[in-house]
C-alpha positions in Angstrom: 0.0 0.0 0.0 1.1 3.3 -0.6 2.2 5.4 2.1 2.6 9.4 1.7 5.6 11.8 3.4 4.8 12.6 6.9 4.3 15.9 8.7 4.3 16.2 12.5 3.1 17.8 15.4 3.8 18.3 19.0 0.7 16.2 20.5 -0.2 14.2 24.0 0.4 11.0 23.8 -0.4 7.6 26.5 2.6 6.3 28.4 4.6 3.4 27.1 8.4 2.6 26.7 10.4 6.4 27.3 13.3 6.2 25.1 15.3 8.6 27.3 15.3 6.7 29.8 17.1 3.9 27.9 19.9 6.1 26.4 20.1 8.4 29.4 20.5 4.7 31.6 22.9 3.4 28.2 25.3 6.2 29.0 25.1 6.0 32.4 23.6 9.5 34.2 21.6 8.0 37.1 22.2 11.0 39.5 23.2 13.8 36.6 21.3 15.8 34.8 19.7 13.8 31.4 21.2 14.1 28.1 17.2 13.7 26.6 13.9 13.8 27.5 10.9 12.3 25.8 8.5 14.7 23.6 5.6 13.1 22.1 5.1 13.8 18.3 2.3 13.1 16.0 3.0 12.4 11.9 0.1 12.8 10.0 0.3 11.1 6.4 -1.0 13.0 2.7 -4.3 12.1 0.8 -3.1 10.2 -1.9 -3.4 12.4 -5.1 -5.6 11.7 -7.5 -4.8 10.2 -10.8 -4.2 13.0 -13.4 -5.8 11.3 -16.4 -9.0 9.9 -14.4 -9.2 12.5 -11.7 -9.5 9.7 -9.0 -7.6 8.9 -6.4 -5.9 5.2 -6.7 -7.8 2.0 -5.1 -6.7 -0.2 -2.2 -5.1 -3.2 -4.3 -6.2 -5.4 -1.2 -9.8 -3.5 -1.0 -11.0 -2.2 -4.3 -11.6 0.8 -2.4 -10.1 4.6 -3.0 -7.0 5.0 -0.6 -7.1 6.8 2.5 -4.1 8.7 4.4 -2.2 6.4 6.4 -4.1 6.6 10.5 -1.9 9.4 12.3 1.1 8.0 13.9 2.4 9.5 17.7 6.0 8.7 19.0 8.0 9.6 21.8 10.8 11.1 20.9 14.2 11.2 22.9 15.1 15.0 22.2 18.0 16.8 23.6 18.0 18.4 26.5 19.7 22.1 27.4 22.1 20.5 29.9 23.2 18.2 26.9 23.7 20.6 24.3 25.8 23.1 26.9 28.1 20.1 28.0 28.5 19.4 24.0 29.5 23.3 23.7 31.9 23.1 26.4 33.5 19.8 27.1 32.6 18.1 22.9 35.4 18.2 20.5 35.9 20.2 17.8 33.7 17.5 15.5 30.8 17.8 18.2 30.7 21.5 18.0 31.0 22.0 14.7 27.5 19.8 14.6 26.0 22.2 16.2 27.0 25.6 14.7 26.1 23.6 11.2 22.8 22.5 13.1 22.1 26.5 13.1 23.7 27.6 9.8 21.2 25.2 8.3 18.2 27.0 9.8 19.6 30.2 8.7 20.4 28.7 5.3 16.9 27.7 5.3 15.5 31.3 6.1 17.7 32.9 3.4 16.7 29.8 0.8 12.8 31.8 0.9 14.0 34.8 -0.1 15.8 33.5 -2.7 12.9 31.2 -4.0 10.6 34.3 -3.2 8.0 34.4 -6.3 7.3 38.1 -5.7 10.8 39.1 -4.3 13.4 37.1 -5.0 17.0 37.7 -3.9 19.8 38.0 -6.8 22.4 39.6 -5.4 24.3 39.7 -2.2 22.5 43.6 -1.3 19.4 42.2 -1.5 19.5 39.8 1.4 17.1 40.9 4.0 19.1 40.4 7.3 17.0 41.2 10.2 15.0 37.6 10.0 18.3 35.1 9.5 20.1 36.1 12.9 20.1 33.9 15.9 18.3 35.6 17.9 15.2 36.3 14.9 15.2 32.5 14.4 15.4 31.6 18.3 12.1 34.3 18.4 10.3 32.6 15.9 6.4 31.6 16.3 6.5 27.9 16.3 3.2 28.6 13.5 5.9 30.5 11.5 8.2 28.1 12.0 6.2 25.4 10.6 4.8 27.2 7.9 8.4 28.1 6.4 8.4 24.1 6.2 5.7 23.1 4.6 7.0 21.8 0.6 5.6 23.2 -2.8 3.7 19.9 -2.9 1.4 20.6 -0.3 0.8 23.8 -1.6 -0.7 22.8 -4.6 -2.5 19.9 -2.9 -4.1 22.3 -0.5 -5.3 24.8 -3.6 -6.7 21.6 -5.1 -8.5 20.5 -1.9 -9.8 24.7 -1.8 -11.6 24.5 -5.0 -12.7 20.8 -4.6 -14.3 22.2 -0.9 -15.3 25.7 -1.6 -17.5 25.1 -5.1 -20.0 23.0 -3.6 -19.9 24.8 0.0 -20.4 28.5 -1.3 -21.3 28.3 -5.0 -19.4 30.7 -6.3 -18.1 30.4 -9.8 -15.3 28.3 -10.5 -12.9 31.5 -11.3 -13.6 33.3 -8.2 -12.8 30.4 -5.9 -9.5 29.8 -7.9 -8.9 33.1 -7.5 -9.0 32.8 -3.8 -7.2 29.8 -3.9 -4.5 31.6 -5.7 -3.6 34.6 -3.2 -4.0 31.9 -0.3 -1.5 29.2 -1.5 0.5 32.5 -2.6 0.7 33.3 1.7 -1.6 36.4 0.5 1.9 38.5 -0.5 0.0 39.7 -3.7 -2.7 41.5 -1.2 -0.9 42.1 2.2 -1.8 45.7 1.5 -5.5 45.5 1.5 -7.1 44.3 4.6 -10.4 43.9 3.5 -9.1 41.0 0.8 -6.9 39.7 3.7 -10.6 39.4 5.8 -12.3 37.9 3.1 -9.6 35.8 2.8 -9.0 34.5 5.9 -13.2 33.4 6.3 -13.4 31.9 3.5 -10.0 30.1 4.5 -11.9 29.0 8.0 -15.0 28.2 6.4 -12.8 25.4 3.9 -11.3 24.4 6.8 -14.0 23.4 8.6 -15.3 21.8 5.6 -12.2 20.1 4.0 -11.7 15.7 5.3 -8.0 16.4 5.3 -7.7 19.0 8.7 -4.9 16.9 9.4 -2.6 17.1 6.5 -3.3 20.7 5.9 -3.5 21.7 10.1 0.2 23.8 9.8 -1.1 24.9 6.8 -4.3 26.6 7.9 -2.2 27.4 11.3 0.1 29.5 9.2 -2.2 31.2 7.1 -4.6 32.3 9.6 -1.4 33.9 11.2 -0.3 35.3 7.9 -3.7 37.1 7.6 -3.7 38.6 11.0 -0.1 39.8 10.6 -1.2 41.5 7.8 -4.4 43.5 9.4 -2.9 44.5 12.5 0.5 46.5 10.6 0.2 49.3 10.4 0.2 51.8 7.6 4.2 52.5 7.4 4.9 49.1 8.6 2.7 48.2 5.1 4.5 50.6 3.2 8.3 49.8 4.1 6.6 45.8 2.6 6.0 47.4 -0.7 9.7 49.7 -1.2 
């Protein structure tokens, strides 16, 4: 059976085996502070697509029946603690620390990789780069919505515009155009209207209003997360603050 890329999410979770406890008791800490602790996460699976030629999505081999996303999954997960990472700082070698200053230049690496791939204002030369957003400090501050937004591929994207008309025609009955239309500034992160709050409005209802609607509120949850803060970024600036986005 098919199985589709994960996405995940900080969730509860019921007890079972903690995998810190086996590598902080492998190492040997009983007494000192851990090197992990256990943080439950949640993947949630895609909708398989559907077939370009027949518009359906693909059928169970085993069933006959159209495939469903693969049932959540949750996991404990053993993650680092501060104690760890300071004593990996201090005492690692040079092959530990250099982990973790690559660990961050990734994430910056990351943050500039937006602006390059920015469809409405791309970096292409060194004077561009927007600096206040890549420092330490600016990632560190980061909403984890924002975080997980800046994450999310080009793949879901597009699925999530497909899943908007799909939803929104038979839940509003507009014309197909409109809702495209919509579709179009949303999956854009509303950059083309960040300037007019009434479209950002209208915008983010309609964007609730699919949500509610659309089966796949889990593969799309960071998504809709993201967007909603996107839209309320945008009405509360205020009128220089829009500006300075637009020179």
């Amino acid at each position: 059976m098919q199985h589709n890329e994960a996405t995940e999410e900080v969730t509860n979770v019921s007890p079972g085996p903690s995998p810190s406890e086996l590598i902080n008791e492998k190492f040997g800490i009983q007494g000192k502070a851990p090197l992990v602790q256990d943080q439950p996460i949640t993947f949630y699976f895609k909708t398989p697509r559907k077939d370009p030629v027949t518009g359906k999505v693909p059928e169970d081999p085993d069933t006959g029946q159209p495939m469903k996303a693969r049932p959540p999954l949750t996991l404990m997960l053993p993650i680092p603690t501060y104690d760890a990472i300071l004593e990996m700082m201090v005492d690692g070698t040079d092959k530990h620390k250099n982990f973790i200053i690559n660990t961050f230049a990734d994430l910056i690496k990351a943050k500039v990789r937006e602006q390059v791939n920015d469809d409405n204002n791309p970096v292409s030369r060194q004077e561009d780069l927007r600096l206040d957003g890549i420092t330490l400090l600016a990632l560190a501050e980061e909403e984890p919505v924002e975080r997980a937004g800046r994450g999310i591929p080009k793949e879901t994207w597009g699925a999530f515009e497909e899943d908007y008309i799909a939803v929104m025609g038979p839940l509003t009955g507009r014309s197909e155009d409109k809702i495209k239309g919509a579709a179009k500034f949303l999956a854009g992160r509303l950059y083309q209207v960040r300037n007019n709050k009434k479209i950002i409005k209208f915008l983010k209802d309609q964007l609730l209003d699919w949500y509610q609607a659309t089966p796949s509120k889990e593969e799309f949850g960071d998504l809709y997360q993201f967007l909603t803060k996107k839209a309320d970024d945008y009405m509360n600036m205020d009128e220089q603050t829009l500006l300075d986005t637009l020179q």
